[in-house]
Backbone as CSV, one residue per row, in Angstrom:
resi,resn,N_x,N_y,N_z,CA_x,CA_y,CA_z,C_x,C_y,C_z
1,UNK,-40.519,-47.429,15.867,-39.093,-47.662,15.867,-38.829,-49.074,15.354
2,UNK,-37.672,-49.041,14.602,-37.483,-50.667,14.332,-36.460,-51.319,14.206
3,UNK,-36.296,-52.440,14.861,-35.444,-53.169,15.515,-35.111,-54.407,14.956
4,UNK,-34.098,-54.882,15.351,-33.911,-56.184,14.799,-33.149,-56.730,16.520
5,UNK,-32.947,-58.134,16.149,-32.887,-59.113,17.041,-31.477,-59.923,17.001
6,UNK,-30.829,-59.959,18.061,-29.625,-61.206,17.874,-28.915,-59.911,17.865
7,UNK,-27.338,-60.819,17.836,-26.089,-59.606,16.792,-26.338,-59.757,15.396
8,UNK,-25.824,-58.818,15.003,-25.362,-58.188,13.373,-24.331,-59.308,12.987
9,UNK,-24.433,-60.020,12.274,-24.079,-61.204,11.712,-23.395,-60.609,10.570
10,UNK,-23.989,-60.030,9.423,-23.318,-59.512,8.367,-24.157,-58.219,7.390
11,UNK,-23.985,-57.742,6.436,-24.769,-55.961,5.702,-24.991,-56.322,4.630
12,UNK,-26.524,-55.997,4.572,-26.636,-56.153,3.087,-26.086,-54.967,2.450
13,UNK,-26.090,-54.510,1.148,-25.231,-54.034,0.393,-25.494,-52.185,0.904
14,UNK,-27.279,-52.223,1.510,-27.772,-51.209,1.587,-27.435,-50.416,3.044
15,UNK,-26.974,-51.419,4.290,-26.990,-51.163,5.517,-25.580,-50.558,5.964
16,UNK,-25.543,-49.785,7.019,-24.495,-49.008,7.624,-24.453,-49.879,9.264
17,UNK,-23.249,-50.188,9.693,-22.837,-50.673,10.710,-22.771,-48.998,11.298
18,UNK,-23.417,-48.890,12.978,-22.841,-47.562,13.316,-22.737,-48.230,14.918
19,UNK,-21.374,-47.940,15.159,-20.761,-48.679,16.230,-19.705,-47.524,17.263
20,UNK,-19.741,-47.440,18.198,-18.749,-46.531,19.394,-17.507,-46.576,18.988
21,UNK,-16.551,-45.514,18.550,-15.075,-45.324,18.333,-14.417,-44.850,19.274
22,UNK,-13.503,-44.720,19.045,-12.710,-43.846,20.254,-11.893,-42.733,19.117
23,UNK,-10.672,-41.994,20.051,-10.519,-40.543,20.104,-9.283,-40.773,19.028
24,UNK,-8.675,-42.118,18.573,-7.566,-42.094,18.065,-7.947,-43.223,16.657
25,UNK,-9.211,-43.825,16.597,-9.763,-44.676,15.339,-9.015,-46.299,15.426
26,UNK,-8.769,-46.133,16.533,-8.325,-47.939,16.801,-9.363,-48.620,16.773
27,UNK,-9.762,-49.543,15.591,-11.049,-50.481,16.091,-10.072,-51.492,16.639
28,UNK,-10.237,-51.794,17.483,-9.601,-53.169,17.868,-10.454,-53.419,18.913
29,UNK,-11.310,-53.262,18.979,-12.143,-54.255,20.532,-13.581,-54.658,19.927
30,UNK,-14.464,-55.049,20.411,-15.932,-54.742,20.663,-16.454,-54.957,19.194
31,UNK,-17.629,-54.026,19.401,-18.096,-53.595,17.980,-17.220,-52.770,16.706
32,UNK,-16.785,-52.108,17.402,-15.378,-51.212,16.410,-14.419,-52.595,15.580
33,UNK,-13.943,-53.440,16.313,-13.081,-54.650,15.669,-14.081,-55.325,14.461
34,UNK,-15.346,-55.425,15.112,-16.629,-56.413,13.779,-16.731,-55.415,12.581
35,UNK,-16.898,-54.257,12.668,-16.870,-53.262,11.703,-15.404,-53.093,11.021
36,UNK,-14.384,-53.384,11.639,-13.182,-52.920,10.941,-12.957,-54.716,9.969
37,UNK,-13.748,-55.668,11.007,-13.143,-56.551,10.287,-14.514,-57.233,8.740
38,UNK,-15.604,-56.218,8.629,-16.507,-56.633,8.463,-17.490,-55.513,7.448
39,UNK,-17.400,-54.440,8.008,-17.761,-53.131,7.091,-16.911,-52.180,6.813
40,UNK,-15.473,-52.115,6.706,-15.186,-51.208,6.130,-14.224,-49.745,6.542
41,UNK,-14.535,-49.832,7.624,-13.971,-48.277,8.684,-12.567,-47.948,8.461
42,UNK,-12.094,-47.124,8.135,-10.306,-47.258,7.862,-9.432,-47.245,9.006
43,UNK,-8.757,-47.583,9.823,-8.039,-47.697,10.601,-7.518,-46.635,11.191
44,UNK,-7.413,-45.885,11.919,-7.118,-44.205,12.333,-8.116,-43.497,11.911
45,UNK,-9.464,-43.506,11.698,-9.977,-42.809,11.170,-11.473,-42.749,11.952
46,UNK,-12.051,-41.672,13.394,-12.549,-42.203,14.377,-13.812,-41.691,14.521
47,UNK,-14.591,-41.008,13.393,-16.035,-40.759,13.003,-16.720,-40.762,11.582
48,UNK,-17.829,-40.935,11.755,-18.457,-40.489,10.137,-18.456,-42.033,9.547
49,UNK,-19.109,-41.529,8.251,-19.437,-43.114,7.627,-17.924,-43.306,6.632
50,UNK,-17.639,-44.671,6.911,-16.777,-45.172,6.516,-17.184,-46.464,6.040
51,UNK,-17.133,-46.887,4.315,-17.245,-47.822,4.072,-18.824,-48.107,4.555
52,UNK,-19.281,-49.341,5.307,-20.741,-49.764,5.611,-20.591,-49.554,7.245
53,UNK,-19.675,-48.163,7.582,-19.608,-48.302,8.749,-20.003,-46.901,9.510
54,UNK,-20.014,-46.198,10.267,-20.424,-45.553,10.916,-19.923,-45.088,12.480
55,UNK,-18.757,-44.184,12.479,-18.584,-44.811,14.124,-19.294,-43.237,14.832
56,UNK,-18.935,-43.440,15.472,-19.323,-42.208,16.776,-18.331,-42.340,17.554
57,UNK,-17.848,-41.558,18.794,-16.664,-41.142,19.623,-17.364,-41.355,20.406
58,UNK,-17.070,-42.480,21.458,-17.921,-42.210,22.582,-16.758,-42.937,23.626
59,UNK,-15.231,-42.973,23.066,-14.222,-43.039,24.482,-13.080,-42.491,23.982
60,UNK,-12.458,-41.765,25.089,-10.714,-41.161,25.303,-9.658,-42.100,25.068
61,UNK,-8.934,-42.570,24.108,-8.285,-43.526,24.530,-6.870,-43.171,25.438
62,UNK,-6.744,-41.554,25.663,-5.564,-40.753,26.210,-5.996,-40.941,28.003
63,UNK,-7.461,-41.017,27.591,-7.670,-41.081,29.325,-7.809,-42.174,30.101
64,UNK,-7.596,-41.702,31.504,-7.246,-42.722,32.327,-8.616,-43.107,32.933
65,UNK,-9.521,-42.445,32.782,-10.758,-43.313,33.656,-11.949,-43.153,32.740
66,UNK,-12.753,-44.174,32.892,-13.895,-43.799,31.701,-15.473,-43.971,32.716
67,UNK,-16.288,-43.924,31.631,-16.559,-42.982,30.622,-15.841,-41.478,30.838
68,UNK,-15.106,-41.598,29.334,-14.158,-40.141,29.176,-14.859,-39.303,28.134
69,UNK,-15.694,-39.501,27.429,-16.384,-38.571,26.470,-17.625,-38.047,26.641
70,UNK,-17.725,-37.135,26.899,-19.411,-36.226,27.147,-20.009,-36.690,27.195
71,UNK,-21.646,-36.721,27.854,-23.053,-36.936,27.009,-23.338,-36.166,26.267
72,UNK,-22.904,-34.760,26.367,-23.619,-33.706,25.345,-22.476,-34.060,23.761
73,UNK,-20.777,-34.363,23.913,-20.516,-34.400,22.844,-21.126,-35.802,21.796
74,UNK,-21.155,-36.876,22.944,-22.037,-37.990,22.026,-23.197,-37.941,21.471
75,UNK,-23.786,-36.737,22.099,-25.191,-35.775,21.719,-24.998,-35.582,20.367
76,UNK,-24.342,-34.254,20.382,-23.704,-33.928,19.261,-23.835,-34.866,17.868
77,UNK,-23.285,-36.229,18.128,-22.647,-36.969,16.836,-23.980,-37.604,16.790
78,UNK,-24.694,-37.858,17.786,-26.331,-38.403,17.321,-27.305,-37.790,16.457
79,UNK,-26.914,-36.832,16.787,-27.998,-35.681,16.067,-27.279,-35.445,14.910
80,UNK,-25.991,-35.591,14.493,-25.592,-35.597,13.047,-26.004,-36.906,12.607
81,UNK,-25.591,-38.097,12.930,-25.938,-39.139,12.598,-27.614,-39.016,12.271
82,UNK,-28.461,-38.559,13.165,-29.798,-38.646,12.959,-30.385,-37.431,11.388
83,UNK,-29.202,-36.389,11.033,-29.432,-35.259,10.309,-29.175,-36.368,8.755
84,UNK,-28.186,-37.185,8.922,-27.711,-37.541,7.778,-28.181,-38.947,7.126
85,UNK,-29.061,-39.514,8.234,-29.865,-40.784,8.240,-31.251,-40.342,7.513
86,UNK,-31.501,-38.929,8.024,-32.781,-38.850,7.085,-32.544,-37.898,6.219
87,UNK,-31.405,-37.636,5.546,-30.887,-36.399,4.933,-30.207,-37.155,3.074
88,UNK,-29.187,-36.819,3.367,-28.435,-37.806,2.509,-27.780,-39.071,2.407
89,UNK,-28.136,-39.708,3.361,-27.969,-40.975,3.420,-29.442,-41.318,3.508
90,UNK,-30.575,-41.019,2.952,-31.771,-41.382,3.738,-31.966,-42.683,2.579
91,UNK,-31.183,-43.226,1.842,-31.116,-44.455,1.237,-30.711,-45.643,1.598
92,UNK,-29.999,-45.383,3.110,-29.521,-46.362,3.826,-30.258,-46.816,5.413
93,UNK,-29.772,-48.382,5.353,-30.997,-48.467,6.926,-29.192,-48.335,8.029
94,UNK,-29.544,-47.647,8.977,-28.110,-47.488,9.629,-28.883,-48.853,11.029
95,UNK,-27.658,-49.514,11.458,-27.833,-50.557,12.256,-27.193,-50.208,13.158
96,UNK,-27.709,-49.500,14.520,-26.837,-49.400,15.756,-26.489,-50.581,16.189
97,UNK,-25.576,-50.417,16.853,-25.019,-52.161,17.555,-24.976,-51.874,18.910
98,UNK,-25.215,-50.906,19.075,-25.700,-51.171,20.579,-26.539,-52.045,21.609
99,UNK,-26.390,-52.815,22.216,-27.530,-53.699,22.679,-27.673,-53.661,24.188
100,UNK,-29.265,-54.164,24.728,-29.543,-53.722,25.405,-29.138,-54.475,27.124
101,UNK,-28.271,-55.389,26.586,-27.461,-56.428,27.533,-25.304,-56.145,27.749
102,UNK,-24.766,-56.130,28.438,-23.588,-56.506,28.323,-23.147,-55.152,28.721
103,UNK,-21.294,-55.154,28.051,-20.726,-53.871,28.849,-20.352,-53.642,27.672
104,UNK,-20.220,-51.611,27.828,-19.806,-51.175,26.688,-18.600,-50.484,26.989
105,UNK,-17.467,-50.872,26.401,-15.990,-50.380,26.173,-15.514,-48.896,27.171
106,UNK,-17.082,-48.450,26.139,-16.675,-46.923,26.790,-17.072,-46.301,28.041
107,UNK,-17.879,-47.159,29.157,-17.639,-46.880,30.466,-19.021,-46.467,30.801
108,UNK,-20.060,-46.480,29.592,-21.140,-46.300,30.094,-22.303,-47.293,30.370
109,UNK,-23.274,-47.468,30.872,-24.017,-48.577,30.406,-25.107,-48.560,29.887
110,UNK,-26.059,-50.047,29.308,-26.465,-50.069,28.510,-27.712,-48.909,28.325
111,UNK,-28.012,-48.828,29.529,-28.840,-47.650,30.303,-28.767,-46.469,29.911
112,UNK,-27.690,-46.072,30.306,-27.296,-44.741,29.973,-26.881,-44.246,28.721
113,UNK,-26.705,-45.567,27.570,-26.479,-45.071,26.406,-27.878,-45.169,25.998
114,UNK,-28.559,-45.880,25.986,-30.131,-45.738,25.581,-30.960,-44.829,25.920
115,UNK,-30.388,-43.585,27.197,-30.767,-42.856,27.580,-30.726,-41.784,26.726
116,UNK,-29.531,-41.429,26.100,-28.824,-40.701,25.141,-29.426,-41.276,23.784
117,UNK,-29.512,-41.766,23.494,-30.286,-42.115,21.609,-31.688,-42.101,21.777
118,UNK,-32.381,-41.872,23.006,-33.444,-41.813,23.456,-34.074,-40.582,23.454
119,UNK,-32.942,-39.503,23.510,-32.795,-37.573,22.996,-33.344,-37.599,21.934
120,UNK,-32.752,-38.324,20.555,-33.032,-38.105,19.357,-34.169,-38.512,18.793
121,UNK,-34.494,-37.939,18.193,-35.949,-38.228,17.066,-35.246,-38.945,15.561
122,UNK,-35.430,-40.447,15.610,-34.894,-40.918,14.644,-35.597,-41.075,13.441
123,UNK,-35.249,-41.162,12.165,-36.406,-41.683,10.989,-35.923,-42.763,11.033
124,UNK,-37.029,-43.404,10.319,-37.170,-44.769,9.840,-36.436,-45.681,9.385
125,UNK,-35.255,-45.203,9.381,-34.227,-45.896,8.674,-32.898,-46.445,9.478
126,UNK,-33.452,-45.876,11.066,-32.410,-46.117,11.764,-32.956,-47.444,12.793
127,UNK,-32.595,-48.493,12.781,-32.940,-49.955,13.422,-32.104,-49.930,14.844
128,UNK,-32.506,-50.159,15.495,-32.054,-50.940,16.797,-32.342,-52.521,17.282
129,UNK,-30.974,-52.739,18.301,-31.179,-54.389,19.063,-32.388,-54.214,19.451
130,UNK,-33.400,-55.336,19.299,-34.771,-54.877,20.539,-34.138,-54.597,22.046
131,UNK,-33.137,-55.224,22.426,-33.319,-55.005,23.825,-32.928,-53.506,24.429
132,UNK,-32.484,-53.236,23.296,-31.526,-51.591,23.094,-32.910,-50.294,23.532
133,UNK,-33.911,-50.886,22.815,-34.845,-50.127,22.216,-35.478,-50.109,23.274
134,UNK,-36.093,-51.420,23.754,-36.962,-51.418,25.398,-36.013,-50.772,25.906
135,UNK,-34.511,-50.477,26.617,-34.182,-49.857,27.282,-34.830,-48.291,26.755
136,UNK,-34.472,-47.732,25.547,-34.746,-46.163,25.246,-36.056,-45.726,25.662
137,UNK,-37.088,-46.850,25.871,-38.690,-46.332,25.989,-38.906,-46.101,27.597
138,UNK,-37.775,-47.367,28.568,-38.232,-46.789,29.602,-38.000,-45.237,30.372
């Protein structure tokens, strides 16, 4: 598996930002805001690759308590993400921004999302935070 270190600073021409969206494509917080202000994502627009970006659905913004979005539907968008990382995008390195410290927007933690990308069988092209990654192995 391979990882990189620190935050995502900036993309080379080849890399995909893939960062947590929500249900209505507001980046305005978190990782979603660095990508909107940084790779590309169109504004209302709350999965799939966009620009050098990449989001996934992983919060309700209609709902009142979170985590509001599945594990099995965030399942779902991993395993596309993972179909299209080694598929037709297999020219690109995709950069989760998930990391393996802090809080994530969408109500889960760092744990439990590493638990979930931890399902998938990734190729080579998909990088993680190291600390992201030690979480997925334990």
């Amino acid at each position: 598996m391979k990882t990189y270190k620190g935050p995502i600073e900036k993309l080379e021409p080849n890399q995909i930002f893939v960062f947590g969206s929500n249900t209505e494509g507001r980046h305005g917080a978190g990782a979603a805001l660095w990508a909107l202000m940084n790779a590309g994502p169109i504004y209302g627009r709350h999965k799939g690759l966009q620009g050098q970006a990449y989001g996934i659905i992983t919060k309700n913004l209609r709902a009142t308590k979170h985590p509001s979005v599945s594990i099995a539907y965030i399942l779902v968008q991993l395993e596309m993400l993972a179909d299209r990382a080694k598929g037709i995008h297999s020219d690109k390195e995709f950069l989760i921004a998930y990391s393996g410290t802090g809080l994530n927007l969408n109500g889960y933690t760092p744990k439990q999302m590493a638990n979930m990308f931890a399902q998938i069988e990734w190729p080579e092209n998909v990088v993680f935070e190291e600390g992201f990654a030690k979480l997925m192995k334990k």
